[in-house]
N, C-alpha and C positions, 0 to 999 in steps of 0.2 A: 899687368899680367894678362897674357894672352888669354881665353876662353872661350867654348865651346856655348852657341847660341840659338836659344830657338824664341820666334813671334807665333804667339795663339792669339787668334781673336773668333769668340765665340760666337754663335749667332743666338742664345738664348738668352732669355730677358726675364727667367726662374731665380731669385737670389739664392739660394737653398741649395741648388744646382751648383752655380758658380761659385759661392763660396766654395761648397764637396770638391770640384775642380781645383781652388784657389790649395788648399789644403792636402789635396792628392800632391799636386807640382810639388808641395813644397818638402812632404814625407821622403820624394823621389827623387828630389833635386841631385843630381853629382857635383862634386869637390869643384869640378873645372866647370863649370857652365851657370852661366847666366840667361832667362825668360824672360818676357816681357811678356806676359797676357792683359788682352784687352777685351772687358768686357761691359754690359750692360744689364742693368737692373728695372724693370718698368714696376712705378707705383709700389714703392717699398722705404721703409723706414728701415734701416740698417745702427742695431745700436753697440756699444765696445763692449769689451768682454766681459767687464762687471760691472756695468749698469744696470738699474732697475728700469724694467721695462715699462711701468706705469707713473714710475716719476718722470720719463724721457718723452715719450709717445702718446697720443690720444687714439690707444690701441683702439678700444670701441668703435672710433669714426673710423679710423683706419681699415679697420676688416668692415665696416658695415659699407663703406665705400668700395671692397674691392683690392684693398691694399694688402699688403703682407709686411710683416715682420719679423726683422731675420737681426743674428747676434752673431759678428766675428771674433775672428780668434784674436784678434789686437787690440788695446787697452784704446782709449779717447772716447769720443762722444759720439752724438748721435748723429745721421746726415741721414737726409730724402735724397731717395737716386728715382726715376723715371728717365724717359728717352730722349732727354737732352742734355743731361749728365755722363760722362765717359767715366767707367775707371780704368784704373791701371794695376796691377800688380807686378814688381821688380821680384826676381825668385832666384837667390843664387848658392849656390853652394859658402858656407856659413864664412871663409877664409877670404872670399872676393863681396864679402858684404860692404857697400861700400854707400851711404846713403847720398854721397855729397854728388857721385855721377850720376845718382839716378834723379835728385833734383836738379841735373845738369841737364838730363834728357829733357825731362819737361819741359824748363824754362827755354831751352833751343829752340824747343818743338813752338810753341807759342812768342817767342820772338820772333819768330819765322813767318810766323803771321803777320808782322807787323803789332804785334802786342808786346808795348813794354812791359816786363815783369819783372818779380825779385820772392826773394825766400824771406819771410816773417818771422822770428823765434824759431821755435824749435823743429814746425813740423805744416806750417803753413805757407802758400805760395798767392801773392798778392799784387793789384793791377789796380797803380791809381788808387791807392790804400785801401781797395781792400779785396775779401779772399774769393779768390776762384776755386782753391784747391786744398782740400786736407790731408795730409797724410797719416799713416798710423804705422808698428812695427811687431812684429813678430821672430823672434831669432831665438834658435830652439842647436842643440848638439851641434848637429851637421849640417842644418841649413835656414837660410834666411829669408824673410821676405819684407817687402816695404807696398804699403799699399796707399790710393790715393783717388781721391774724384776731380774731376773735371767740369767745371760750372760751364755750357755751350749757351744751351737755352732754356735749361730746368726753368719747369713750373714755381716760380718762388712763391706765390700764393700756397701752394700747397705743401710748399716747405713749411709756411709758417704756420699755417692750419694744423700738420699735424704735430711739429715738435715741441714740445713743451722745453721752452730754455727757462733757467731761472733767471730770476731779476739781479739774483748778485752774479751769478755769471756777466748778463750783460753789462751791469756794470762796474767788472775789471778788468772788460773788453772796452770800455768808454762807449757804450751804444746804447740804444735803446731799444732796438730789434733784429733777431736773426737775418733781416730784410736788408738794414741800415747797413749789416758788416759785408753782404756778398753781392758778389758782381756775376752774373752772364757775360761770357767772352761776346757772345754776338751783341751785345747794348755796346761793348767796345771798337767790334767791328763786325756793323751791319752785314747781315745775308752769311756769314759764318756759319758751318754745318759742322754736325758731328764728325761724319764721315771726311772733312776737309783736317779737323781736329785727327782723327786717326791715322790719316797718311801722314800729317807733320812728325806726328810721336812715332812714327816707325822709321823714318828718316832720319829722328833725332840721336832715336835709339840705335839704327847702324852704324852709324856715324860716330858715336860713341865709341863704340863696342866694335869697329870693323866689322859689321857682321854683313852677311852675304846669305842669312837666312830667308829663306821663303815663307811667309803667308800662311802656316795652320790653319784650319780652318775646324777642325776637331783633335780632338785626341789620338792616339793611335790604339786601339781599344783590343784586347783580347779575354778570355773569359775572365784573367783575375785581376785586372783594371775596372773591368763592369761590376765586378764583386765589391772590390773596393769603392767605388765611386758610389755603389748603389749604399752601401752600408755609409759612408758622410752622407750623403743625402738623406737618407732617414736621420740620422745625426742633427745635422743644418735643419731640418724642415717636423722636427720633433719640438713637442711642450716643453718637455723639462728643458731643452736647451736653449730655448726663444724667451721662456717666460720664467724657469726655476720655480723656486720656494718664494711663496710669501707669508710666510709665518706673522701670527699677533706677537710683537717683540714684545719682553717685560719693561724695557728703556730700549731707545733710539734717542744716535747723539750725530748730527751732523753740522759743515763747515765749509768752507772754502777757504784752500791755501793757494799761493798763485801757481802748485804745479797740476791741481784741480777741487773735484770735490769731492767730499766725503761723508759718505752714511753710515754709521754702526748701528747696526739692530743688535739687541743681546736678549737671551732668552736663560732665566736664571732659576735655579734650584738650590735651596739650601744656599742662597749667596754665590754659589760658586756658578761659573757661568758654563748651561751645559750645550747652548750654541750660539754663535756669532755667524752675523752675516756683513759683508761689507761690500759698500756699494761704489763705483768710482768711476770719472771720464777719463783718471791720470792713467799717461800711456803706459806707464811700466807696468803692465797686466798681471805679469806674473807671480812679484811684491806684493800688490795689494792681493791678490787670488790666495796667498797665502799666508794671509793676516788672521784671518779667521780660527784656521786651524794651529794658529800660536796662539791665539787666546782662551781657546776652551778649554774646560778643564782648569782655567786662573780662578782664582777668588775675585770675585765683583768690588777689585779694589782698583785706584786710579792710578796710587804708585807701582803696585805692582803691573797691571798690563802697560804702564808707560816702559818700565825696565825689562818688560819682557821683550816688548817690539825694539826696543834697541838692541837688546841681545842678538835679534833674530839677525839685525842689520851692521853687526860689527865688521866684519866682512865683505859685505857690499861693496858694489863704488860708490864713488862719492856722491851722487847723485839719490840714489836708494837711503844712503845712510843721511843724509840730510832732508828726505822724506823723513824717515823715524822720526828725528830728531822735532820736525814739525811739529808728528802726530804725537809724541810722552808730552810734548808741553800742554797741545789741547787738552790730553785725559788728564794730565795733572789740575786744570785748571778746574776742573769741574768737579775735585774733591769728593767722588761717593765712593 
């Protein structure tokens, strides 16, 4: 399907910024048109939408270093971006979403290099076993997005310094360190620059897409774009949205299934449960974001909020509904 195409590549290195941007495109995306922005984040922990920030991150060292901490709008884990890391954001209108050309761009784009690569499960891209690139997803009414980093020549010391991975993650990843699993494109091929990485992905991308678009270099900005943008930006670069509630839970019950992890904090009155919080690196953002507010208001029983969350999930695809199905065994198991 033919479509309407524009390249932005930012010159700010603000996460808070770029996401507000990330987030604008994607409010405004039209039916016919597919974006490719390319952007940068210097010294930032980037975590998913319902992750707990102090399980993920060594915020403390983080800010006392200089760093910032920012939360998108798509489900998965944590990643350290700085200025050898690329992202990418695919942004299209919701009917031409189509994930498999946009990890087609990539993978062009860095074969192109001379880097063999290939796609890992669900939402990873991998050189010589192992990952350069994560992805994560967003798709909302009208419009779509797919988003993604690029390992060039990130600091991985300081990836590993500040993310806090658990040990059962790594191991059912079969590793032993966030270190162990990722690769820098340039250890693959020496003297590789960012900037050599951006002209591939914008080649890959035309080439794709036919597109014959030019080089953005900003937005095209009028008083109620700057309205908008400033107002995500407060958004993006706000407490409650970085860091939320950290309530003293009355019980906390967490897991790992292989589509990720899972935290329940529950906060209870009279037995009955009067808030839930749920924590998680699984991409379906959305599902788990509204798990919470299916369980309050239950009785602090285990049969009952298992048969709730399936309820909620009858419907679903198959995917979401075999999530549920996961999570009523865990709460069944645990019998309070």
């Amino acid at each position: 399907m033919a479509c309407e195409t524009r390249i932005i590549r930012t010159s700010s290195k603000d996460p808070w910024w770029n996401l507000a941007v990330e987030e604008y495109l994607l409010e405004r995306v039209k039916p016919d048109q597919c974006i490719l922005y390319i952007w940068q984040n210097e010294h930032t922990v980037v975590i998913g939408r319902n992750q707990n920030p102090w399980r993920e991150c060594r915020t403390d060292l983080l800010e006392s270093e200089g760093g910032r901490l920012a939360r998108r709008l798509s489900g998965g884990g944590a990643v350290y971006h700085d200025s050898g890391n690329l992202n990418y954001t695919f942004v299209t209108g919701r009917e031409l979403f189509d994930t498999e050309r946009h990890f087609n761009v990539i993978l062009s784009a860095v074969r192109s290099l001379g880097i063999d690569a290939g796609k890992s499960g669900r939402n990873d891209l991998v050189a010589q076993g192992r990952k350069f690139s994560g992805n994560a997803f967003c798709i909302r009414k009208h419009g779509a997005n797919q988003h993604g980093t690029i390992l060039v020549s990130a600091d991985l010391d300081n990836m590993t310094k500040y993310l806090q991975v658990s040990e059962e993650k790594m191991r059912s990843k079969g590793v032993k360190s966030v270190r162990a699993r990722v690769v820098n494109l340039s250890e693959l091929k020496p003297g590789l620059t960012v900037d050599d990485m951006v002209q591939a992905l914008i080649e890959a991308f035309r080439k794709e897409y036919g597109s014959t678009a030019d080089v953005e270099g900003t937005l095209r900005k009028d008083r109620e774009s700057c309205e908008a943008l400033e107002e995500l930006y407060c958004k993006y670069s706000s407490w409650a949205w970085r860091y939320g509630e950290a309530p003293d839970f009355d019980v906390t019950y967490e897991t790992r299934f292989p589509w990720g992890g899972v935290e329940i904090g529950f906060m209870l009155r009279n037995a009955i449960v009067s808030k839930a919080i749920v924590y998680s690196d699984a991409m379906d953002a959305a599902w788990i974001e509204s798990l919470a507010g299916i369980m309050e208001g239950m009785r602090f029983n285990a049969e009952e909020l298992a048969n709730r969350i399936l309820g909620s999930a009858a419907e679903a695809p198959d995917d979401v509904r075999a999530m549920a199905e996961d999570l009523a065994c865990w709460l069944r198991s645990k019998s309070f």
